[in-house]
C-alpha positions as CSV (number, residue, x, y, z in Angstrom):
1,X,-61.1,-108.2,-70.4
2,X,-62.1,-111.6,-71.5
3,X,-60.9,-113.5,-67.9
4,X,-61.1,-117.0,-69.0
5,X,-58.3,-119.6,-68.4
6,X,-57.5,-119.7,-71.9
7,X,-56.2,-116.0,-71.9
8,X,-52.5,-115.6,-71.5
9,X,-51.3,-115.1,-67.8
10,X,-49.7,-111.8,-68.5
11,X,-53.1,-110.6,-69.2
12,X,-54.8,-111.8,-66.2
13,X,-52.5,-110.0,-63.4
14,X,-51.4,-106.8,-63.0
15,X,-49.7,-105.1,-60.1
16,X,-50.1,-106.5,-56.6
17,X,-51.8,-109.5,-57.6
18,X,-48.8,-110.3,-59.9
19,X,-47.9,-113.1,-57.1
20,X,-50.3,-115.1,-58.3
21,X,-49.1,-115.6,-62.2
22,X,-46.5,-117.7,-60.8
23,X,-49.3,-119.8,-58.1
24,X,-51.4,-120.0,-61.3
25,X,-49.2,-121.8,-63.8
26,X,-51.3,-124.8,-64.2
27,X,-52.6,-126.2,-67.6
28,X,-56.0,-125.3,-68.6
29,X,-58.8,-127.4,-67.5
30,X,-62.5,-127.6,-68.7
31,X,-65.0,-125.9,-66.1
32,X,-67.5,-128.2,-64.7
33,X,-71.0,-126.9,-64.1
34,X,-71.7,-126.4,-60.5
35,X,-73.9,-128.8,-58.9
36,X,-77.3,-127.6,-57.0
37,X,-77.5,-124.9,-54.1
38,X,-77.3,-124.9,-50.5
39,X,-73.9,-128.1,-50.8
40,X,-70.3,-127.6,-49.7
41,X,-67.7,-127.7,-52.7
42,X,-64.4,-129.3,-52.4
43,X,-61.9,-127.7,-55.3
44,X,-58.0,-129.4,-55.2
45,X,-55.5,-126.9,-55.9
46,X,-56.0,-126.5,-60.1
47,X,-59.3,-127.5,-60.5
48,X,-62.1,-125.0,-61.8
49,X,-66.3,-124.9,-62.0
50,X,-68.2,-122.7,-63.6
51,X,-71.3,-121.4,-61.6
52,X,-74.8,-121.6,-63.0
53,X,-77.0,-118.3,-62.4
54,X,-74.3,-116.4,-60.8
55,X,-76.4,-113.4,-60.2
56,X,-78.2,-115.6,-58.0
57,X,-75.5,-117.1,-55.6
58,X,-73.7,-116.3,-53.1
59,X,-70.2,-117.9,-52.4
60,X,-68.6,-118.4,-48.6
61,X,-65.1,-119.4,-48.9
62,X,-64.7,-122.1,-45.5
63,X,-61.3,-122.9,-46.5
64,X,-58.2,-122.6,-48.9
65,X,-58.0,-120.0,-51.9
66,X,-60.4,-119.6,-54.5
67,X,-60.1,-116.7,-57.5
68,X,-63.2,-115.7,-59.2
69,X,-64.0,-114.0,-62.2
70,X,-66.3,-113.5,-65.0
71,X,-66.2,-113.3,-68.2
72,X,-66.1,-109.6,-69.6
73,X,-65.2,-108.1,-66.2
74,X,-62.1,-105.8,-65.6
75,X,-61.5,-107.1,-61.9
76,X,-61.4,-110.6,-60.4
77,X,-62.0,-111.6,-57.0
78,X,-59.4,-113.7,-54.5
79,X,-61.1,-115.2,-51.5
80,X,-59.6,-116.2,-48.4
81,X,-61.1,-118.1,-45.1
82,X,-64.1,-116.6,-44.3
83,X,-65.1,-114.2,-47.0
84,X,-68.0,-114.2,-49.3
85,X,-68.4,-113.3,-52.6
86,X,-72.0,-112.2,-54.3
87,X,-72.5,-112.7,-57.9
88,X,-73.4,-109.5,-59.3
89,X,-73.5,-110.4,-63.2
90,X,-75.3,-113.1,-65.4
91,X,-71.8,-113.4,-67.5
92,X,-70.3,-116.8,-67.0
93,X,-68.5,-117.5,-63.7
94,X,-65.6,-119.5,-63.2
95,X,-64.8,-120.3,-59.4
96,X,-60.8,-121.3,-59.5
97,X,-59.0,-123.0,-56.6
98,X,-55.6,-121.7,-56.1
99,X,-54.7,-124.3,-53.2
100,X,-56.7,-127.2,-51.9
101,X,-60.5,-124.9,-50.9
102,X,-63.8,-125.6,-49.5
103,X,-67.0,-123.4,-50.3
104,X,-70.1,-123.2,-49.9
105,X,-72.6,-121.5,-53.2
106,X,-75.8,-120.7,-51.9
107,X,-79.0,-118.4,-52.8
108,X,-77.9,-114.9,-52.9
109,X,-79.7,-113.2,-49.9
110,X,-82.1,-110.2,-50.7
């Protein structure tokens, strides 16, 4: 599955994450290229970045809604308040934010 925000909803969202097709409608945006480690990201509801070296980070959700994925990954991942996230692939990352988030991308711990 080719998750980028160009696919066609349908295709993104299958049973119990089908809630957020609707939460999603939004019109396609460019990903921006994530800025350097170790800084808090603010995302408004909508917007996207794409993470450089996603093997190497590791995302903390601090507030809001974010949905990641990769490209040529099956499943995606929904973050809430506290969870983390650690890139396990060098395929392109796209970090989405479904309402207003903060996060914070840092060096993936060993």
């Amino acid at each position: 599955m080719n998750a980028t925000l160009h696919s066609t909803h349908e295709s993104l969202f299958r049973g119990p994450l089908a809630w957020l097709q609707q939460a999603l409608s939004f019109a396609p945006r460019a990903p921006v290229a994530a800025k350097p480690l170790n800084l808090v990201r603010v995302l408004e509801g909508g917007d996207t970045i794409e993470i450089a070296e996603p093997r190497r980070s590791e995302l903390v959700c601090l507030a809001g809604t974010l949905w990641i994925t990769h490209d040529s990954h099956p499943h995606d991942h929904i973050l809430a308040r506290g969870d983390r996230y650690v890139g396990d692939s060098d395929s392109r990352m796209l970090v989405h934010a479904i309402d207003h988030a903060r996060f914070l991308v840092c060096p993936r711990r060993p």
